[in-house]
C-alpha positions as CSV (number, residue, x, y, z in Angstrom):
1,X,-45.3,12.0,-21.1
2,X,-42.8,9.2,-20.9
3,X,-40.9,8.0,-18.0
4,X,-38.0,6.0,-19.1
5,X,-35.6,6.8,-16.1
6,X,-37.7,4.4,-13.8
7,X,-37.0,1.7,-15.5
8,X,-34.3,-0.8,-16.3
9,X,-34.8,-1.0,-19.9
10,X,-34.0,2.1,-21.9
11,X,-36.3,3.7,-24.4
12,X,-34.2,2.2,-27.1
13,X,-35.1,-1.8,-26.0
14,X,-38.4,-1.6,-26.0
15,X,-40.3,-3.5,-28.5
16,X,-44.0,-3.1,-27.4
17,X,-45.8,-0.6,-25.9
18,X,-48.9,-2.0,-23.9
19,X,-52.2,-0.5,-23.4
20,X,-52.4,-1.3,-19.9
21,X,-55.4,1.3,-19.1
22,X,-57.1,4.4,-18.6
23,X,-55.4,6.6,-16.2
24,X,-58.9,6.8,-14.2
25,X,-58.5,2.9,-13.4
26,X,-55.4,3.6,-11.4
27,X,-55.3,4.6,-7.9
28,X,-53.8,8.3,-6.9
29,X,-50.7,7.5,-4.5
30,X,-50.9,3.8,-4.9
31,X,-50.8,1.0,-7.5
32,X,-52.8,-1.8,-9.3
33,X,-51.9,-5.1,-11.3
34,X,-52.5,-5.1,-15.0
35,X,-51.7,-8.1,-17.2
36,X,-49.5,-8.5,-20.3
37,X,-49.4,-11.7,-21.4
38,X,-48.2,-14.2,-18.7
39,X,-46.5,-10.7,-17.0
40,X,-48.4,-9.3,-13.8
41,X,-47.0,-5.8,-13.5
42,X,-47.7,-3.3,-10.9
43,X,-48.5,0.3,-12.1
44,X,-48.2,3.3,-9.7
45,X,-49.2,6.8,-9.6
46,X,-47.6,9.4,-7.8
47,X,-50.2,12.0,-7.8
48,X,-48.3,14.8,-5.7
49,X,-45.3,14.4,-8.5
50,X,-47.4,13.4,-11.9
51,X,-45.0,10.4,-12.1
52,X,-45.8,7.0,-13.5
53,X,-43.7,3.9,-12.1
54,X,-44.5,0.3,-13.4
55,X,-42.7,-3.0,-11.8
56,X,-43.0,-6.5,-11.9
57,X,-45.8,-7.7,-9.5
58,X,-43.9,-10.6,-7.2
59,X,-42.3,-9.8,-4.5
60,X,-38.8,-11.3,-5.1
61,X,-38.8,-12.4,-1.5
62,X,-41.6,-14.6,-0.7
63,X,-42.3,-15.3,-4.4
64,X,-45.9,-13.7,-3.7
65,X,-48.1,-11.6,-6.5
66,X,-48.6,-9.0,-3.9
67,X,-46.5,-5.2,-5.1
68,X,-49.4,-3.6,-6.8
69,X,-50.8,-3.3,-2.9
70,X,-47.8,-2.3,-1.3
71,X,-47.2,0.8,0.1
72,X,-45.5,3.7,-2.0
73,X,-43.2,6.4,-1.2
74,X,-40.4,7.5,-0.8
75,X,-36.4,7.1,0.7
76,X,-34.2,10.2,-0.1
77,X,-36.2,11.1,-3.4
78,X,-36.4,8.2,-4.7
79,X,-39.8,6.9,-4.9
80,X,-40.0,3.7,-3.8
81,X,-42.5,0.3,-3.0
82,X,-43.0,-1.5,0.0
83,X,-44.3,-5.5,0.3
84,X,-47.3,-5.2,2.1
85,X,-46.4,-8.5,3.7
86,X,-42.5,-8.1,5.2
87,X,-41.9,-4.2,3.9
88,X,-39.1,-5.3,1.9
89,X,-38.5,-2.3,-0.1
90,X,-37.3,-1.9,-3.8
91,X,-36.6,1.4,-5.9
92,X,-39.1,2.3,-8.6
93,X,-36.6,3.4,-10.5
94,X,-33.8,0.9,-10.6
95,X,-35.3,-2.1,-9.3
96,X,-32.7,-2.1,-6.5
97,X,-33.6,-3.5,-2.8
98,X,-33.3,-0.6,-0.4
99,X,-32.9,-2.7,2.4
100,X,-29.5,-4.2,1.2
101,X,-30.7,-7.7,0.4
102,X,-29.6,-9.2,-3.2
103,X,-32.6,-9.5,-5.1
104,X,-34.4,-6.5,-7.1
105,X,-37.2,-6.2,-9.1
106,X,-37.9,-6.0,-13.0
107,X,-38.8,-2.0,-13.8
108,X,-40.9,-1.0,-17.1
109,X,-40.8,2.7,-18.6
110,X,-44.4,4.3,-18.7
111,X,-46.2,6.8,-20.9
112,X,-49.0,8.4,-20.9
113,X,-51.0,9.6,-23.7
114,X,-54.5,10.7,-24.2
115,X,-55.4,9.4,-21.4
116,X,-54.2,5.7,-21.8
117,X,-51.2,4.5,-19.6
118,X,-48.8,2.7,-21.9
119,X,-46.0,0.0,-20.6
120,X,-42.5,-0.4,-22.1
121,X,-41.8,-4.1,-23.1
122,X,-38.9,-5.5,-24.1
123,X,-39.7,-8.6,-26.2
């Protein structure tokens, strides 16, 4: 399974696919951090959809390491993450700020296979 619509570089840009971890390791209906080089990303799993959503792990707004624990869902469809800290709230897909405010987030494509959950990096 690939997810490439969450993320804001196409199938086509990316370079590396990182093993980021079992799907077991990963929360149902919430996220953890994983590491790629000097990268924290935030990984999510919508159980009650089977979706994957990756992001970058700092919150654009307080410049805190902190998405990973923020609280999922969703806003018309589109699922979405909340800063645990000041619920500023960004689209897994797109990266966009849902509350209006200029800064967005970095998005990764995910797949999954045999059991692995794979990241989409563009290099």
């Amino acid at each position: 399974m690939i997810q490439a619509q969450n993320s804001d570089a196409s199938l086509s840009e990316v370079t590396t696919w990182f093993k980021a971890a079992e799907v077991s390791a990963f929360p149902e209906n919430g996220g953890a951090c994983v590491k790629y080089q000097d990268q924290q990303i935030a990984v999510f799993y919508f159980a009650r959809r089977n979706e994957w959503y990756a992001c970058q792990n700092m919150c654009p707004h307080k410049q805190q390491m902190i998405l990973a624990r923020g609280m999922v869902g969703d806003q018309c469809g589109e699922p979405k993450v909340a800063c645990p800290y000041h619920k500023k709230t960004f689209s897994l897909i797109t990266g966009e700020n849902l509350n209006g405010e200029c800064y967005e987030i970095q998005t990764y494509p995910v797949k999954v296979e045999n059991g692995f959950v794979y990241i989409g990096i563009k290099e």
